[in-house]
Every structure is written in C-alpha cells, then in structure tokens.
C-alpha positions in Angstrom: 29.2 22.3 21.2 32.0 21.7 18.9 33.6 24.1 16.4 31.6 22.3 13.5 28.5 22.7 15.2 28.9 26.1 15.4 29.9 26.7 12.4 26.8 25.1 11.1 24.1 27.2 13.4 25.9 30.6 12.8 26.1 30.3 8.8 22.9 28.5 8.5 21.5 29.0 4.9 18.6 31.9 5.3 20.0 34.1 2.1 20.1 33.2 -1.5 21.4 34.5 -4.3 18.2 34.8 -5.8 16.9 37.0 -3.1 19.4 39.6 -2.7 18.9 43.2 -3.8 20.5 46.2 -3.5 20.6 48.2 0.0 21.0 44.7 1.9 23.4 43.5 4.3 24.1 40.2 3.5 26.2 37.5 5.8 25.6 34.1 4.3 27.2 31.0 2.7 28.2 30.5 -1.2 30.2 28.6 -3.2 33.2 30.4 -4.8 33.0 29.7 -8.8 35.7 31.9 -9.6 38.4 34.4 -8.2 39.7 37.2 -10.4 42.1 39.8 -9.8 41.2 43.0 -11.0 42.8 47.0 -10.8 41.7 49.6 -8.9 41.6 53.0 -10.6 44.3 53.8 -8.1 46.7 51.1 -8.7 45.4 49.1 -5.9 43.8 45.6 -6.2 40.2 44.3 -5.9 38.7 40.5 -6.0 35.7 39.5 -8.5 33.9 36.9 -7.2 31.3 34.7 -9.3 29.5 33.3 -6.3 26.3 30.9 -6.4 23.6 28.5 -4.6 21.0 26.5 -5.7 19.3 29.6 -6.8 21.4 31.4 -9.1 24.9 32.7 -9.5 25.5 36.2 -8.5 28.9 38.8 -8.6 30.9 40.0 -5.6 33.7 42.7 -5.4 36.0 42.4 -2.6 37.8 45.6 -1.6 38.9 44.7 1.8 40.4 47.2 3.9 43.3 50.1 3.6 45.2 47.9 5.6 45.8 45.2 3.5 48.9 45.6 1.0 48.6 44.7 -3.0 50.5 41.5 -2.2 48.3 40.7 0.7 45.1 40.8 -1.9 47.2 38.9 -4.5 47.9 36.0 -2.2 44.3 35.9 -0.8 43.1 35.6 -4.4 45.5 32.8 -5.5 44.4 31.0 -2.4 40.8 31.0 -2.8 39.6 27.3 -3.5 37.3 27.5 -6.3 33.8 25.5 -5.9 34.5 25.8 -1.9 31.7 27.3 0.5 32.9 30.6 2.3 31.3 32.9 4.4 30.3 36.2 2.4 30.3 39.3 4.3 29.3 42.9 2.4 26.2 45.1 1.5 24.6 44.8 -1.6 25.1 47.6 -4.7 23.4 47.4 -7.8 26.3 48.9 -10.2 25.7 49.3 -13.7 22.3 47.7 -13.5 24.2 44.5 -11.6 23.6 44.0 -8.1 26.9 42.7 -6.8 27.7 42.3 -3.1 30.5 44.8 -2.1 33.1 42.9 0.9 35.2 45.2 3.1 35.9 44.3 6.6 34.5 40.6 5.9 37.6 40.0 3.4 38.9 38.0 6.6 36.4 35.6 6.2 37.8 34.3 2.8 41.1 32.7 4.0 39.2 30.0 5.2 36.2 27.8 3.2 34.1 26.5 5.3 33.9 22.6 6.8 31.4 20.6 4.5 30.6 19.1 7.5 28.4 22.2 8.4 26.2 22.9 5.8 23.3 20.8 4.0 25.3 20.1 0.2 22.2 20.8 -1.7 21.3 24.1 -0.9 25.0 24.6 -2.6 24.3 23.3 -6.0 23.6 25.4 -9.1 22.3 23.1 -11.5 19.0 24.7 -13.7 18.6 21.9 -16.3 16.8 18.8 -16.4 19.2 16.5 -16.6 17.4 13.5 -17.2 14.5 15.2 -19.5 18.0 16.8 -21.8 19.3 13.0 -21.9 16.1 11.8 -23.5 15.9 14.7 -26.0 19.5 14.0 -27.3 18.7 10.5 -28.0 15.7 11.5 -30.0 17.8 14.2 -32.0 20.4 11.4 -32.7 17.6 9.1 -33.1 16.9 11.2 -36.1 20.0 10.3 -38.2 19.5 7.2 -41.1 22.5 6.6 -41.6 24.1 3.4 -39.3 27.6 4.9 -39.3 26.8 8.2 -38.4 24.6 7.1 -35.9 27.3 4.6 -34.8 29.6 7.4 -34.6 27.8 9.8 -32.6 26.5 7.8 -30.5 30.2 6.2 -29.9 30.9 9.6 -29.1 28.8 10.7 -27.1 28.5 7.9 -24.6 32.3 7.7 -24.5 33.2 11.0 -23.6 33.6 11.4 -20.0 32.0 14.5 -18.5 29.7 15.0 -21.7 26.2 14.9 -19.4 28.0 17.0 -16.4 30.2 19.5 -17.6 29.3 23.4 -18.4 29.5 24.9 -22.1 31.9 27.8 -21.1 33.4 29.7 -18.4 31.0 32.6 -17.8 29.2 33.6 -20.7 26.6 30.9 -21.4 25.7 27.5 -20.2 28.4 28.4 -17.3 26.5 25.6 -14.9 26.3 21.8 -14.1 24.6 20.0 -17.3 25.0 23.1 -19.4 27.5 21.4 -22.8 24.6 18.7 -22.9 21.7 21.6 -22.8 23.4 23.9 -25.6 24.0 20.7 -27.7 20.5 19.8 -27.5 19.7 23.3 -28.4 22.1 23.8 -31.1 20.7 20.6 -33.0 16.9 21.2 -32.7 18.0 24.9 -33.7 20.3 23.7 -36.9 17.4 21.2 -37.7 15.1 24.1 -37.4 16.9 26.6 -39.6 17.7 23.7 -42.4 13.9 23.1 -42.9 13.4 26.7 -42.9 15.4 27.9 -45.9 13.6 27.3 -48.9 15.3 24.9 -51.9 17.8 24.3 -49.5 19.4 21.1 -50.0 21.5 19.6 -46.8 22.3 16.5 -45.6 20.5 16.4 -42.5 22.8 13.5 -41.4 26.0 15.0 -41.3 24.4 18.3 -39.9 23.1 16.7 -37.3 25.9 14.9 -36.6 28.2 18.1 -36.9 25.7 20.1 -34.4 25.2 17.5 -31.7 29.4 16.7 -31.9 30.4 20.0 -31.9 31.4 21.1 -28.7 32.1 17.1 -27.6 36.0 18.8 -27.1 34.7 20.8 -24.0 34.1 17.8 -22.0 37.9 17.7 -21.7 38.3 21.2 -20.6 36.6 21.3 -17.5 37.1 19.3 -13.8 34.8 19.0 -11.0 35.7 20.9 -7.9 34.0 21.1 -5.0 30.5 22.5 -6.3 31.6 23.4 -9.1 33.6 23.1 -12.0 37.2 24.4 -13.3 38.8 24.9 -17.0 41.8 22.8 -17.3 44.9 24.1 -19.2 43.7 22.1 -22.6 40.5 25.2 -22.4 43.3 27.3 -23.4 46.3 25.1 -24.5 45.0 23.1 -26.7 40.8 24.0 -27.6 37.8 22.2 -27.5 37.7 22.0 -31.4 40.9 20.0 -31.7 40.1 17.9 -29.1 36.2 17.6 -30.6 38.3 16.3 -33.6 40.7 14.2 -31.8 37.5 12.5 -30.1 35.6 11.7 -33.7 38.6 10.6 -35.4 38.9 7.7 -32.2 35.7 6.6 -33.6 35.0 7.4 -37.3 35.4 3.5 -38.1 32.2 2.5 -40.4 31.6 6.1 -41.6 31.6 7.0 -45.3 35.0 8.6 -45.8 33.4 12.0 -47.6 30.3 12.5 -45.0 33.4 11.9 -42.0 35.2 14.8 -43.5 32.2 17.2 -43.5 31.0 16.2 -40.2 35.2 16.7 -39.3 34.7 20.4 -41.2 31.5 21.7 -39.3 33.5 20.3 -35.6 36.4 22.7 -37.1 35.0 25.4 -38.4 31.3 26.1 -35.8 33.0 29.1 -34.5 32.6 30.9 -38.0 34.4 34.0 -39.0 36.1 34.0 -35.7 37.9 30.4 -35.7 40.7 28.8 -37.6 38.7 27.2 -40.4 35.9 29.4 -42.2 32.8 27.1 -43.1 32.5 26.2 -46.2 29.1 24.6 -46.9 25.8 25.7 -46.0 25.5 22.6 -43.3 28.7 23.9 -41.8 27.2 27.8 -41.7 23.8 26.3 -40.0 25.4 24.9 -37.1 27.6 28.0 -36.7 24.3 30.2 -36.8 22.7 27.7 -34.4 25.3 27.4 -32.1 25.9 31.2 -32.0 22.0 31.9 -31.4 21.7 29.3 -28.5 24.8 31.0 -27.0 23.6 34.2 -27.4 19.8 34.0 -26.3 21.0 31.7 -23.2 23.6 34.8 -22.0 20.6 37.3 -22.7 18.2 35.4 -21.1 20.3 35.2 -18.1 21.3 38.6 -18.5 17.4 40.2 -18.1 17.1 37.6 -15.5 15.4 39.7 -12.1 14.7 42.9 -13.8 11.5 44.1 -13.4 9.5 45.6 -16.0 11.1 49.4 -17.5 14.9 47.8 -15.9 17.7 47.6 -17.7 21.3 47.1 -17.7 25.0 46.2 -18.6 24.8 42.1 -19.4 27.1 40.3 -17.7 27.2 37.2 -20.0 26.8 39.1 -23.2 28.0 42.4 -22.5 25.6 44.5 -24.2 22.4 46.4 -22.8 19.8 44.3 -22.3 16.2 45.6 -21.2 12.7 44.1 -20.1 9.5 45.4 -21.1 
C-alpha cells in the first residue's frame, strides 16, 4: 500500500466536531480555519485553533511540549495553511463552559496538512445554510422594491459582486461560514422590513431601506478568499473596510437612480455600523438597518453560542462574548 493509502485508512473520518465532549481522546481529521498566537501566563506561547467539519466548528489549544522553544511555536503557527486538513491529536476540556480540544504531544502532527488525496472532501465542509433556498428569498426581498432604478441598482449589485453568494459575514463572530454574507443580508432585510412596519406613524421609504439593508455588507465580498475549505480575510478586511468598498461597489452602478434616494441608500451603506462607525445615521431608515443588522448579528453569535448545551448549561460565548444560558 502506498503512503496515500495509508494515510487515508489511519485518519479515516469516525469523529466530528459535533460529537466531541469533554473527557475524550480525540485523533481525527479537521480543517484548520484559523491559527492564532496567544501568551501563556508564563511568557510562553500557545496556538488557538478554530477547527471544523461538516458538522460544526469547534476550538483547539495547542500547548505542545516543554521541549519546544517560543520560536519553535511561532514558526509552527505562521506555517499552518489555513482551510487545510491536519491530523488533530489531544483530549477534550470543557473550559469556561467551551469544550476545546487540548494538543500536547500531537503538536508534531501540525507541520504537515494532510494529502487531499486521502480523505472524502465532503465530510470537510462547513456550510449550514441553504444556499439555494437563501438565493430565492433575496430575490423576493429585492423583488419588493417599486422603484426601476433602485431595483436596477441592486440587483446590478448584487449579481456583479463576485463572492456575494459564497463568502462568510465576518471572521468569527457571526455568519463566520460558507454562504453566511448572503444569509445575514437576507436576514437583515426581512428584519429592517419587519421593524419599519412595526413602529407606528412611522413614515420610511421602504425602497431605499431596502435597498440600504440588502447592499449593506456588499463590501465584504471583497474581504474574503477561498482557501482550501475555507475562507481567509484579505488585507482590504482591515486596510481598507467593507463599508468603503460597499460604497465604491454602488457608486460603479448608481446610473438610473434618483440622485437624492442614491445618497440615502449611499448614507445607510456608510453609516449601518451605528454609534460605532465613521458616519452616525441620520434618518430613521438609516437607524433600522443598523438595529437590524446588529440583531441578526447578535442572535446568530448567541444562537451559536448555546449551541450543545443541555438544559440548566451555561457558559462564556465564544461569538458574543457574554454568558449565555439554556433553559
């Protein structure tokens, strides 16, 4: 038998992340998502993993031995391909109400991914929304708008932004999957729609907000790259920001659009991130796609967060970093 072959029967896929709990020895294949250094207590340093499968992502701390130097870590870290399959070696430790998979001895097997060769792809990818059923529901929400330039210009938009469909919404804290910016668009809309119906005497143009909800995070589709099974944030996530690139993409395409409603639909884009971002919303359009976009981002990380707790559990959320319990 050759090397591949070998490779393929010994790591064969009988754990996921799904399953594990704490107490468990685990020795099983998973894509690398991320690679974080971090600092020991004692000056030393440690690796945080984001693993995943098809199931679910999970969290893994690599330690590795007494041996190994602070440079030797450092260099195994920088060298860790992201959305590569590696052979994860450790016990399982539920810390802080996370169950993370603890790697010692088995740091070895990290200087090496695996050969794709040897392992069945789809058992690899972490992909939780419909992708096809999210598709049809955008076009209904856009279907929504009256007015032809609007709808010209977010459709134009929209179909013309590579990586729209694909990419994830953010790094780690929400949406952080395969399909997840065209999921929390869809939610932000139907949640903005929701809220402006709600409030009583409350006079928006449902045009522009719509417009404003289901374009405002078009910018991330440029911050991310396929890799492997995954995805990685390009320098422009940091450099540059998905708002001005948002912008950039509806100015490409704002032909046909009635100058004043273009600007407010340019505002919301700017200004979704509320008190925290550049541009403060001014108009109560602009403030309902910041509430909605906020409250899809925030239930999606809590949701995740309670996520395989059983009932009277709690813990530390990893998305949203606050406590988050199940009754």
């Amino acid at each position: 038998m050759d090397s591949a072959g070998a490779e393929s029967t010994v790591f064969e896929k009988t754990v996921f992340v799904e399953e594990i709990s704490g107490g468990m020895q685990v020795d099983a294949p998973f894509v690398v998502d991320a690679a974080d250094l971090k600092e020991k207590r004692d000056g030393g340093k440690y690796i945080q993993l984001s693993i995943s499968d098809r199931t679910s992502r999970g969290a893994c701390k690599v330690w590795g031995t007494s041996e190994l130097s602070v440079e030797q870590v450092e260099v195994l870290c920088r060298e860790i391909r992201i959305g590569e399959v590696y052979r994860i070696q450790g016990y399982a430790k539920v810390y802080n109400g996370t169950c993370e998979i603890n790697v010692n001895d088995g740091i070895a097997s990290l200087s090496t991914p695996l050969p794709r060769d040897g392992f069945d792809p789809s058992l690899f990818t972490y992909a939780p929304v419909d992708g096809d059923g999210v598709r049809q529901r955008l076009g209904g929400m856009a279907a929504k708008i009256e007015d032809p330039g609007i709808l010209s210009l977010v459709s134009a938009v929209m179909n013309n932004t590579p990586g729209f469909l694909d990419a994830p919404a953010a790094k780690r804290h929400h949406h952080a999957y395969i399909g997840g910016l065209a999921e929390h668009t869809l939610e932000t809309a139907e949640i903005a729609l929701s809220l402006a119906g709600t409030v009583s005497r409350a006079e928006m143009d449902t045009d522009v907000l719509l417009a404003g909800a289901l374009l405002h995070d078009v910018g991330k589709a440029a911050c991310f790259r396929r890799q492997g099974f995954s995805f990685v944030a390009l320098p422009e996530y940091t450099l540059v920001g998905h708002t001005a690139l948002g912008a950039a993409a509806l100015l490409r395409h704002s032909a046909g659009v009635d100058p004043s409603r273009f600007a407010h639909i340019l505002h919301i884009v700017m200004s979704h991130h509320g008190p925290h971002g550049e541009v403060q919303p001014r108009t109560p359009e602009a403030w309902t796609v910041h509430f909605a976009d906020n409250a899809g981002a925030f239930l999606r990380g809590t949701c995740d967060d309670v996520e395989g707790l059983a009932p009277g559990e709690g813990r530390q959320g990893a998305r949203t970093g606050k406590a988050v319990y199940r009754f």
